[in-house]
N, C-alpha and C positions, 0 to 999 in steps of 0.2 A: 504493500500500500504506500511506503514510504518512497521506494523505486519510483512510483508512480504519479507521486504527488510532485516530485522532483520533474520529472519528464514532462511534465504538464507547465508545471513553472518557466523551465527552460526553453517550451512550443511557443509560451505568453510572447515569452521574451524575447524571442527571434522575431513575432508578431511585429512587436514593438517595434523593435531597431527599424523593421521593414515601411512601416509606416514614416516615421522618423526620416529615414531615408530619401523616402518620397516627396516627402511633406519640402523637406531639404532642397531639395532639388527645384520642386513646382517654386517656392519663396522665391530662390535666385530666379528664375526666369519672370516672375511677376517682379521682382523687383527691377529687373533689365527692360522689362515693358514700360514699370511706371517714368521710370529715370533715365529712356533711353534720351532725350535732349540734349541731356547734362552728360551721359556719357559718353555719349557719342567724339569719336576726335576728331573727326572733320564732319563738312556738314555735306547732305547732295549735292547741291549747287558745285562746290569745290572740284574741281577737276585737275588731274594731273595727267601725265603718260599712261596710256592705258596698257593691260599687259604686265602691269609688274610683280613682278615675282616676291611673296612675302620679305619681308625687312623690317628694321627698327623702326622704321619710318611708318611702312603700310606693315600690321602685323600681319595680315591675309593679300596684301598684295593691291592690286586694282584690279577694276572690269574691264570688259572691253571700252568705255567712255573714259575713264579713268578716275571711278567713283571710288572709295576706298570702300571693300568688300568688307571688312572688318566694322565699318560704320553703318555699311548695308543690313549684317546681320541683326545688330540691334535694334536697328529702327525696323528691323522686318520682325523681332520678337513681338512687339505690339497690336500689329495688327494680326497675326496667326494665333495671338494666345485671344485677343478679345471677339474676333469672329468666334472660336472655339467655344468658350466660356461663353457669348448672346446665343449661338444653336445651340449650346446645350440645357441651357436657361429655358428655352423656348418648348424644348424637345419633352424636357419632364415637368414643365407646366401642362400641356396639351396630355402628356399620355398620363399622368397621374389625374387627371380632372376625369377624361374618359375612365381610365377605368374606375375610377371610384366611383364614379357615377352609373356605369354600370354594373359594376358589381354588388352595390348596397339597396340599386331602387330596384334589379333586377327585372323580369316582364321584357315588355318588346320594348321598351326603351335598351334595355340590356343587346336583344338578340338587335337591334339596329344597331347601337355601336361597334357589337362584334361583329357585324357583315361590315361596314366600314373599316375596322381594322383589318379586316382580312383582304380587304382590296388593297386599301395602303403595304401592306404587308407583300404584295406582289410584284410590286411596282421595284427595278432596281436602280438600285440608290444613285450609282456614280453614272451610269447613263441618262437618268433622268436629268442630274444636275447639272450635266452638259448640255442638255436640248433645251431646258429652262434659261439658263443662265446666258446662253447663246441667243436665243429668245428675245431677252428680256433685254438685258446689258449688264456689263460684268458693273459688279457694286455688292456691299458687302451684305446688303439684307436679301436681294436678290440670292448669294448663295448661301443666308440662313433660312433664305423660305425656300430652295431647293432642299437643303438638309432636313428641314425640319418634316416635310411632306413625307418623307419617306423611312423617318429616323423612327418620330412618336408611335408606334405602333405597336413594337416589343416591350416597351415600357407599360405601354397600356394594358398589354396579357399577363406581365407578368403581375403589376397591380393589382387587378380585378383579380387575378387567384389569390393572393394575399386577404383584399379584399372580405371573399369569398370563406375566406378559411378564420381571419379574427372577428366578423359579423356572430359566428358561433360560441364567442365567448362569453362567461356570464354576463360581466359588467356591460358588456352591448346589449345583451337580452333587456337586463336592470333598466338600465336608460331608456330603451324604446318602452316596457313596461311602464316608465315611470312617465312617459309621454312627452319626452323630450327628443326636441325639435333634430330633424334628421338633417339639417346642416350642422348643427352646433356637433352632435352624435358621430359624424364625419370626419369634421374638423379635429376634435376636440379627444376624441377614444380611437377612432380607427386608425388616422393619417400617421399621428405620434406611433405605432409601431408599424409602421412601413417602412420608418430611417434606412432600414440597411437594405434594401429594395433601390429605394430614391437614391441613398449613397451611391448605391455599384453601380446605377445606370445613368445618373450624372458626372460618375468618373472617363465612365466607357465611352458615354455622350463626347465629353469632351477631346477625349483621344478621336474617336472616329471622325467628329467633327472638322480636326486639327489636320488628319489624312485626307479627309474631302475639298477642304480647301487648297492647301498642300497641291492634290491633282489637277484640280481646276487653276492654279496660278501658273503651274508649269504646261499647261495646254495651253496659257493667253486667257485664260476665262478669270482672271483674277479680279481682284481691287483696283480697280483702274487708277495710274497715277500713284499709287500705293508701293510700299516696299515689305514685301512677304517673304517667309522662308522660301516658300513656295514660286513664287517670282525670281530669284536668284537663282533658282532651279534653270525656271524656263530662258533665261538670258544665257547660263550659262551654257545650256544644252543646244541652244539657237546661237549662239555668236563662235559656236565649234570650241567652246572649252574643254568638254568632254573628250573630243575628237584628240584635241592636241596636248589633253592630261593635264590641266590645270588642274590638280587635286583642291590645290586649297580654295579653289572658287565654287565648286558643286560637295564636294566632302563636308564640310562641315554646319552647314543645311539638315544633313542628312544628318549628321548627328545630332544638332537642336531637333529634331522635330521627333526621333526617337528616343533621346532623352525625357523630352518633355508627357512623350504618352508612357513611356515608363514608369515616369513618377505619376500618372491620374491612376495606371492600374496597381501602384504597389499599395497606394493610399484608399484605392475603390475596393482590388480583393485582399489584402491584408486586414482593411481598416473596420471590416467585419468581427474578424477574430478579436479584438478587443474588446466586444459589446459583450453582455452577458445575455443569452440568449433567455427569454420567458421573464425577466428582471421588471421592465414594464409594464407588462402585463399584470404579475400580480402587484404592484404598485394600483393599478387602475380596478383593481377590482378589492383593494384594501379601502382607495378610497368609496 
């Protein structure tokens, strides 16, 4: 028992650091969005010889215009982390409403949401966001209402089984019993244990988000005028960096933007295990 109680502490505690980690990592890159002005060492405008080869000077070198790449990346953190984080904002708004709404009034309001979800749920995600976005005009709400059409739907099933599954517990019984109001009964008993539901699919939201945009910048469907991870992609891959091995102009792109979802999932499915699972529950049926 003792063996066990140890192995179990030690699982926490690897939990932990993992979160930690994550949590570490998401900070600097929100802090690199909020500050990038200020950190940035040169500014767009700024032009020098293009083509250059990292230095003391350019730490990543220049583009093909002779922007410092290095200045690009920051200022490109901003807008991939805040597109990411508004679709994903967006995504567990819409599918958390559905399915709570259908899951708790149940009836045909129920089975019409779910025929809705299951069309959304058809629909593929990064082809659509191309024929929308292309459509429309590349702009940043544009590819969050691309993302978001086709994102809310897994959030919304998994929901409504949650849903589905805490509506059976006393303290909801109690309350409807007790003839209170089935917004408040929602809000107020159900929603509060769905957190680690909402948590993993606004982490995930956000990673997927982050790759969808990402795709869409380096086709040209980007932020117009804007400087994205994603964007740096497509300049590079379009102006033959790729071709001619400029590592440091398309490499480390790639590594922000797999860093960045590394840390949404360490903190999305890690940040589970720290929760005490049924602890709310009977909290809410104490009260």
């Amino acid at each position: 028992m003792r063996s066990f109680m140890k192995l179990k502490r030690y699982q926490l505690k690897q939990v932990h650091l993992c979160v930690w980690a994550g949590a570490i990592i998401l900070a600097f890159f929100i802090f690199v969005a909020v500050f990038a002005d200020a950190l940035m060492p040169y500014g767009m405008e700024e032009l020098t010889a293009p083509f250059q080869r990292p230095s003391s000077e350019h730490l990543l070198g220049t583009n093909d215009i002779g922007q410092d790449i290095f200045s690009e990346l920051i200022l490109g953190t901003r807008t991939t982390l805040l597109t990411g984080i508004t679709a994903a904002a967006c995504i567990i708004i819409i599918g958390t409403g559905i399915g709570l709404a259908g899951g708790y009034f149940g009836g045909r309001l129920d089975k019409a949401l779910q025929s809705l979800t299951a069309v959304g749920m058809t629909i593929p995600q990064l082809p659509f966001a191309i024929v929308f976005v292309a459509f429309m005009e590349p702009s940043m709400w544009n590819i969050v209402i691309a993302i978001c059409v086709t994102a809310w739907p897994t959030t919304a099933r998994l929901v409504r089984a949650k849903v589905l599954e805490v509506r059976q517990l006393p303290f909801v019984r109690v309350e409807e019993m007790m003839g209170q109001q089935s917004s408040v009964i929602m809000l107020r008993h159900i929603l509060p244990n769905m957190s680690d539901i909402v948590l993993m699919r606004a982490t995930l939201a956000v990673a997927t988000s982050m790759v969808t945009e990402a795709s869409l910048s380096f086709l040209g469907l980007g932020v117009y005028n804007q400087k994205s991870w994603g964007s740096i992609l497509y300049y590079a891959f379009h102006k033959n960096g790729v071709v001619a091995g400029y590592t440091w102009w398309y490499v480390p792109p790639i590594i922000c933007i797999s860093l960045c979802i590394f840390a949404f999932v360490l903190i999305g499915y890690y940040g589970l295990g720290t929760r005490s699972p049924g602890k709310r529950e009977e909290y809410q049926v104490i009260q």
